[in-house]
NUDO-890370 format. One record per residue (C-alpha): x, y, z; residue in three letters; residue number from 1. Coordinates in Angstrom, 2 decimals. Example, Ala and Ser with C-alpha at 12.3 -4.5 7.8 and 13.67 -1.06 7.14 Angstrom:
2
KELO	12.30	-4.50	7.80	ala	1
KELO	13.67	-1.06	7.14	ser	2
//
This chain:
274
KELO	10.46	20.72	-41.27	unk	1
KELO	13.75	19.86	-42.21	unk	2
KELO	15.60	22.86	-39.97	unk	3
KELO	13.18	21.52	-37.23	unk	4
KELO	14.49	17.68	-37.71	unk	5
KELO	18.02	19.39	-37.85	unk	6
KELO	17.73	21.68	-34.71	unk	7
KELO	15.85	18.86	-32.70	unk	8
KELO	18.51	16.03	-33.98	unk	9
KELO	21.69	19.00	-32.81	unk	10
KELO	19.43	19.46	-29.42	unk	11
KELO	19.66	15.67	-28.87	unk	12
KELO	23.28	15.25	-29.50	unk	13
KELO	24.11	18.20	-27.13	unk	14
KELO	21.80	16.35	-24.55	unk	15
KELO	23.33	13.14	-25.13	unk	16
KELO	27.12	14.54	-24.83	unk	17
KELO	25.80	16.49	-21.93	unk	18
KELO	24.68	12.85	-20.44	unk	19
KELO	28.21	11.12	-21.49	unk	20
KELO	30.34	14.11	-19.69	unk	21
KELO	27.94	13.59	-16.04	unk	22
KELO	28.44	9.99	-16.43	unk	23
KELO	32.24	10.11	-17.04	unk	24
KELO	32.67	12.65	-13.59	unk	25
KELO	31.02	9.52	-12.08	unk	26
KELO	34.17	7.82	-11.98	unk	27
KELO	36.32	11.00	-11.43	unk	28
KELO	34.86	12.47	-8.36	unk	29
KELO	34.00	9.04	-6.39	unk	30
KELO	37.84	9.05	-5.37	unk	31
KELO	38.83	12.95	-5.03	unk	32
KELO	39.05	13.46	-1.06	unk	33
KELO	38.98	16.30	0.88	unk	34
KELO	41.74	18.07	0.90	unk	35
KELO	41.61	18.39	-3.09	unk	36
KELO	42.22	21.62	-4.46	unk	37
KELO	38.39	23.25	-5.16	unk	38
KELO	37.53	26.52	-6.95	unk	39
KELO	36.55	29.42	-4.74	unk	40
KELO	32.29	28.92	-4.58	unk	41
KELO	31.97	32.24	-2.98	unk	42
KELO	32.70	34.44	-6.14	unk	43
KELO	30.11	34.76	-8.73	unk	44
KELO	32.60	34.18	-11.56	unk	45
KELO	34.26	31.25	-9.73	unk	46
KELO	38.10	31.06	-9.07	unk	47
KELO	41.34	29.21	-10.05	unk	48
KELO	42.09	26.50	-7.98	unk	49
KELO	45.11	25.90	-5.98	unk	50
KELO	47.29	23.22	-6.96	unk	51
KELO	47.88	20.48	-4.06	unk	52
KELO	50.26	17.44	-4.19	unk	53
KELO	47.83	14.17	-2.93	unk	54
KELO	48.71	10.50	-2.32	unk	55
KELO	46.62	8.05	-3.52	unk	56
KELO	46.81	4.13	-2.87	unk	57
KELO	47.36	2.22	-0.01	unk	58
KELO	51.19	3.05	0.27	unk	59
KELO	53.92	5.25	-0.48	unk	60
KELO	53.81	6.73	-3.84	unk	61
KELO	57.82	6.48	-4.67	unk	62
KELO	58.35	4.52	-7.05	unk	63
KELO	61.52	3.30	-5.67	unk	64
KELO	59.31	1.83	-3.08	unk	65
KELO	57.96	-1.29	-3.22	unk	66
KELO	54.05	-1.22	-3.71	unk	67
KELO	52.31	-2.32	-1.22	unk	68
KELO	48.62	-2.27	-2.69	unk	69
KELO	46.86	-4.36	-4.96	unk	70
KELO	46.54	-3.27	-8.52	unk	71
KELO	43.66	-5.45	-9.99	unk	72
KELO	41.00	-7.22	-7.96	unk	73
KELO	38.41	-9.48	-9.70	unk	74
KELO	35.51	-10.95	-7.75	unk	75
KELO	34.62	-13.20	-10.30	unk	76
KELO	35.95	-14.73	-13.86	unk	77
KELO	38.74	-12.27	-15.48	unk	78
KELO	39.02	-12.12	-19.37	unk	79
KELO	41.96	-11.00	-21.19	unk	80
KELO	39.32	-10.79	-24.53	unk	81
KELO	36.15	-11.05	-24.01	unk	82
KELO	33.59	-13.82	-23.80	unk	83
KELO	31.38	-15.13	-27.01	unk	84
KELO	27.51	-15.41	-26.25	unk	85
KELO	26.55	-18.68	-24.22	unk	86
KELO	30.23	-18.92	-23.32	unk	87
KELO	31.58	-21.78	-21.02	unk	88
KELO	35.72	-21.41	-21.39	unk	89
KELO	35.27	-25.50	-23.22	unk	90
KELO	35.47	-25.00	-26.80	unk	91
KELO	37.57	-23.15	-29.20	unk	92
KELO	35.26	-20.28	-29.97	unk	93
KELO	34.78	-19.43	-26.16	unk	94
KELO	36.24	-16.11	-26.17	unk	95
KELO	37.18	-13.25	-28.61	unk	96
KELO	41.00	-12.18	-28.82	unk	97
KELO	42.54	-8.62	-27.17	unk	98
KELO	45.00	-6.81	-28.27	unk	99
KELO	46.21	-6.20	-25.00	unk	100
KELO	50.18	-6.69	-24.26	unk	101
KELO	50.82	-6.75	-20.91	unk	102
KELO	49.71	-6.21	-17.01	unk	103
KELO	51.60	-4.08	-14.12	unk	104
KELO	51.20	-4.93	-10.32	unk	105
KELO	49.25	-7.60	-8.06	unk	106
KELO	46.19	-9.10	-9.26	unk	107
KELO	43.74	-11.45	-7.04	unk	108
KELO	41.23	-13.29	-8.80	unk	109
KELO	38.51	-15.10	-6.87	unk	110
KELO	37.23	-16.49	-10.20	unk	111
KELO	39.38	-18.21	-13.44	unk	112
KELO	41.69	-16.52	-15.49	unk	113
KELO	40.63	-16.65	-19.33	unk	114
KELO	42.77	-15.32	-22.43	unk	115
KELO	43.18	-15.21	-25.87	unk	116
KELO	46.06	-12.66	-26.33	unk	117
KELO	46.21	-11.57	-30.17	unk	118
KELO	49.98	-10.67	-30.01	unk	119
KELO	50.81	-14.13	-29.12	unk	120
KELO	52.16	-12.98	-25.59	unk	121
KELO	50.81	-11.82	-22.58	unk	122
KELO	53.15	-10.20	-20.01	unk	123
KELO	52.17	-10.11	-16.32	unk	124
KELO	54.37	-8.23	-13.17	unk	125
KELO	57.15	-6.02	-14.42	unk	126
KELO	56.02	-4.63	-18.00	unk	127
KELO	58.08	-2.49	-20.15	unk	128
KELO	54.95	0.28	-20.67	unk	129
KELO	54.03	0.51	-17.32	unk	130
KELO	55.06	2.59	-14.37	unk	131
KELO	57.36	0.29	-12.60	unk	132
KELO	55.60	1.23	-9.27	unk	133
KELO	55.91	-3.07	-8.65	unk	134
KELO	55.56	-5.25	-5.46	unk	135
KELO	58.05	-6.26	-3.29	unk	136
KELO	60.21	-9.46	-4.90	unk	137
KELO	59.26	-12.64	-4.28	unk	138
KELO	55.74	-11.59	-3.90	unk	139
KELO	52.84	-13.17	-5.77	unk	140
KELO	52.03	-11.44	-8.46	unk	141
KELO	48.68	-12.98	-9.61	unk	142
KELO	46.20	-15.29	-7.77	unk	143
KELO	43.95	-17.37	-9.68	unk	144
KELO	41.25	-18.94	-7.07	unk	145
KELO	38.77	-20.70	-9.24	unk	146
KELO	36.12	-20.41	-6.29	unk	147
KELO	33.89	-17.28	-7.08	unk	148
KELO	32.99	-18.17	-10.95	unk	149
KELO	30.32	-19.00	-13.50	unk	150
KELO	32.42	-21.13	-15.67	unk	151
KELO	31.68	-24.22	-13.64	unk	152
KELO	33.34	-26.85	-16.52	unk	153
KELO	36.08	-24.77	-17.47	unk	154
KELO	39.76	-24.78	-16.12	unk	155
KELO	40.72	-22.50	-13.50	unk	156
KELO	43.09	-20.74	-16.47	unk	157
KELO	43.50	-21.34	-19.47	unk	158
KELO	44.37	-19.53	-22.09	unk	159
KELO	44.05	-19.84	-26.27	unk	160
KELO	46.09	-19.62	-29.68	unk	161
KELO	46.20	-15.63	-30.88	unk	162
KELO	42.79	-16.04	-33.63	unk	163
KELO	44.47	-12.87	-35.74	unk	164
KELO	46.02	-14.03	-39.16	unk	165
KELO	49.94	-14.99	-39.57	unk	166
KELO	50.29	-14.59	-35.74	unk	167
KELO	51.55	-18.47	-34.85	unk	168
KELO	53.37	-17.32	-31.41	unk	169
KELO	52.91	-20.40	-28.88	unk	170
KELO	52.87	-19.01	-25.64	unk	171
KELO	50.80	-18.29	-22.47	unk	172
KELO	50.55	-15.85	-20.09	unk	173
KELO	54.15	-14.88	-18.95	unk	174
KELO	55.35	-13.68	-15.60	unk	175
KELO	57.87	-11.48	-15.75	unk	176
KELO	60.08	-10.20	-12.98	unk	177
KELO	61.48	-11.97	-9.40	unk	178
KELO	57.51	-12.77	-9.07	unk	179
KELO	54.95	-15.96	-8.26	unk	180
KELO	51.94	-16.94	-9.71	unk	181
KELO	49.51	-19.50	-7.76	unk	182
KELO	46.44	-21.46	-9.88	unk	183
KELO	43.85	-23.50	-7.71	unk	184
KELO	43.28	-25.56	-10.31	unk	185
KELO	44.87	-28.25	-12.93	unk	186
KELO	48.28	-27.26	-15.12	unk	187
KELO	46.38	-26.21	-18.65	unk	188
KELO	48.22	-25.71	-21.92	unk	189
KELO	46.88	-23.32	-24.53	unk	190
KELO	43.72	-24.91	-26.07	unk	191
KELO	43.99	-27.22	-29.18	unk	192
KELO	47.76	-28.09	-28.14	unk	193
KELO	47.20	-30.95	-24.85	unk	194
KELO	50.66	-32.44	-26.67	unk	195
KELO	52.81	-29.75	-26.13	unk	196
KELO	55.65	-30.25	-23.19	unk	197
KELO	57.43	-27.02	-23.82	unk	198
KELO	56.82	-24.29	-20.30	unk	199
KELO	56.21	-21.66	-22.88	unk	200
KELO	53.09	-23.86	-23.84	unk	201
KELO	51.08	-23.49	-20.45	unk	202
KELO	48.49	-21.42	-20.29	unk	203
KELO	50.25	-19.37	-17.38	unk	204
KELO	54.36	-19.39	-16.52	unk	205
KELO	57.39	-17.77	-15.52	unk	206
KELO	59.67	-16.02	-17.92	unk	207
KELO	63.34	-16.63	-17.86	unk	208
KELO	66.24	-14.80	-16.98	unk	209
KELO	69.70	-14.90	-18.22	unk	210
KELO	70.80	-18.24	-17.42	unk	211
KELO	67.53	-18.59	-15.81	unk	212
KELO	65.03	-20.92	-17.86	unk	213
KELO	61.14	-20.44	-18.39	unk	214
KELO	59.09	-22.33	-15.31	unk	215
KELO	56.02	-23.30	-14.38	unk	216
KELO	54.01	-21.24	-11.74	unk	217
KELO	52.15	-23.42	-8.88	unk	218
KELO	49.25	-25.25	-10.08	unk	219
KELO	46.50	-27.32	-7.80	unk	220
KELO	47.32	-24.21	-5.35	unk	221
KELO	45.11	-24.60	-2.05	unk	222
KELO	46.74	-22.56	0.56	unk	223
KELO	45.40	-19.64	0.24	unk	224
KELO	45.73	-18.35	3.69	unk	225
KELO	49.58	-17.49	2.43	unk	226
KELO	48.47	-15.49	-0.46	unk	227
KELO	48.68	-11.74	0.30	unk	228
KELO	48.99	-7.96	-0.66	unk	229
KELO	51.95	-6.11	0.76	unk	230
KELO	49.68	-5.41	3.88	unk	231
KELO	48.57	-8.44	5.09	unk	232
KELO	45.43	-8.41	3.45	unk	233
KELO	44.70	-11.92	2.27	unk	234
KELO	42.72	-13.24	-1.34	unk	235
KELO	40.14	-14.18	0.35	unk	236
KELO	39.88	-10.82	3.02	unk	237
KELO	40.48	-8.37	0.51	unk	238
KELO	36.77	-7.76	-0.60	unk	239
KELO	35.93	-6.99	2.73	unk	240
KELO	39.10	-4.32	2.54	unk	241
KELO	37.52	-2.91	-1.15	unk	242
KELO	33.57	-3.27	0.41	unk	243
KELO	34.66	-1.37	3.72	unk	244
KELO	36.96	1.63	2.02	unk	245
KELO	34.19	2.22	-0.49	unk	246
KELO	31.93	2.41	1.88	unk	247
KELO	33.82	5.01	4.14	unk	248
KELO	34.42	6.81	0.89	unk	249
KELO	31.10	7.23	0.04	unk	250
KELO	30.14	8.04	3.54	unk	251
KELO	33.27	10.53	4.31	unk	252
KELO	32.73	13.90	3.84	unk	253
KELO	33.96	15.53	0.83	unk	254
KELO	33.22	12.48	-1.11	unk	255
KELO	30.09	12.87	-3.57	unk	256
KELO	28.42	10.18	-4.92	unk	257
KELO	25.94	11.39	-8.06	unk	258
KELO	22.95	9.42	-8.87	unk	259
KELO	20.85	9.90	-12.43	unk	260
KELO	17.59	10.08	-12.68	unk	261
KELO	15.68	8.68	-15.57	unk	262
KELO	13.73	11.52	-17.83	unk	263
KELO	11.19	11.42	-20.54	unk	264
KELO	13.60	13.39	-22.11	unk	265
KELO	17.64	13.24	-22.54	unk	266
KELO	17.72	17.44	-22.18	unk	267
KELO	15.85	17.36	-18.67	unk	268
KELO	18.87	14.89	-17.30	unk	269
KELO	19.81	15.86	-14.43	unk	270
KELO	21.75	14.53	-11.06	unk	271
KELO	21.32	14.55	-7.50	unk	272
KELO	24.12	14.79	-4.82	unk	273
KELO	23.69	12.11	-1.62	unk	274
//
């Protein structure tokens, strides 16, 4: 009985990992096109397949071109944490802290911007991890709508005091870089701290340079005709963009989309290609 339990329990953990690895190529093969390189089907034993340089994005892929795509797009409420249960983005205890440092490229958010940054900082536009595939200057850099959300009562962005211990750092959400950032919505300091008059304070600003001193980004924004990716493409026009190029990716030929079916048993999982 016991090998039985043991051989049935190994059975199920192959099944499930079999599961996780179809569910991860999910992701993977929703975006390869069609002139990817692809293993020669007509030999029983398969076939190596040939290398091929692609481009992906919207734009040119030199990075000593300005980028020309948008890098995050949020349809609704965007978290830099997460949210507690029965959150509204009004009390102290709304959202749990991320360790998460900084954020590279355009972002457009139809929703409100929440954080609680457990580093004490949060970097936005040019970041010293990332790729430094950036915008063009001047552009905005991050979009805060406050439209498209379910946090009716709460600020269009706001953001909240790091909760991990002997981290006192004071500061928002910085912009870093020759960059804007637009909030359709009231100016917001970090929670618990309505008092403090320092930039660094706000929920959301602009870093300093040199002789340069930290600023405010535009709050009470209402324009938003004027905000827009490096192709035109405006805040409010872009989720027709993402709705209409995942549908033609889907659709295109080359491009698989796998659905899973739901077994009485994890070792009959299987998918079907559409």
């Amino acid at each position: 009985m016991v090998s039985a339990r043991a051989f049935s329990h190994a059975r199920s953990l192959t099944a499930a990992a079999v599961a996780v690895a179809m569910m991860a190529s999910v992701a993977v093969t929703a975006f390869i096109p069609t002139y990817s390189a692809n293993a020669d089907q007509s030999k029983d034993d398969g076939a190596f397949a040939t290398s091929n340089t692609i481009h992906m994005g919207d734009g040119s892929t030199d990075v000593n071109e300005a980028d020309t795509g948008l890098a995050t797009y949020v349809g609704r409420d965007f978290y830099v944490g997460a949210p507690t249960d029965g959150e509204t983005g009004t009390a102290d205890g709304s959202i749990h802290g991320s360790w998460a440092a900084e954020m590279e490229g355009q972002t457009f958010i139809l929703g409100k911007y929440m954080q609680r940054a457990q580093k004490g900082f949060f970097t936005i536009g040019t970041v010293a991890f990332g790729a430094q595939y950036k915008p063009a200057a001047g552009s905005t850099i991050i979009a805060v709508e406050g439209t498209n959300t379910n946090l009716s009562g709460a600020s269009t962005a706001q953001a909240w005091k790091s909760s991990a211990s002997g981290i006192d750092t004071t500061q928002g959400a910085g912009i870093s870089g020759n960059y804007q950032g637009v909030v359709g919505g009231n100016k917001t300091t970090l929670w618990g701290m309505p008092s403090c008059s320092k930039v660094t304070c706000s929920s959301l600003y602009k870093y300093g340079s040199g002789t340069t001193p930290d600023s405010d980004v535009t709050w009470n924004y209402a324009d938003w005709s004027n905000v827009k990716d490096g192709q035109g493409n405006t805040i409010d026009s872009f989720g027709n963009k993402f709705k209409s190029n995942s549908k033609a990716a889907v659709n295109s030929e080359g491009y698989w989309r796998r659905r899973v079916w739901r077994c009485s048993s994890a070792a009959e999982l299987r998918t079907q290609e559409v």
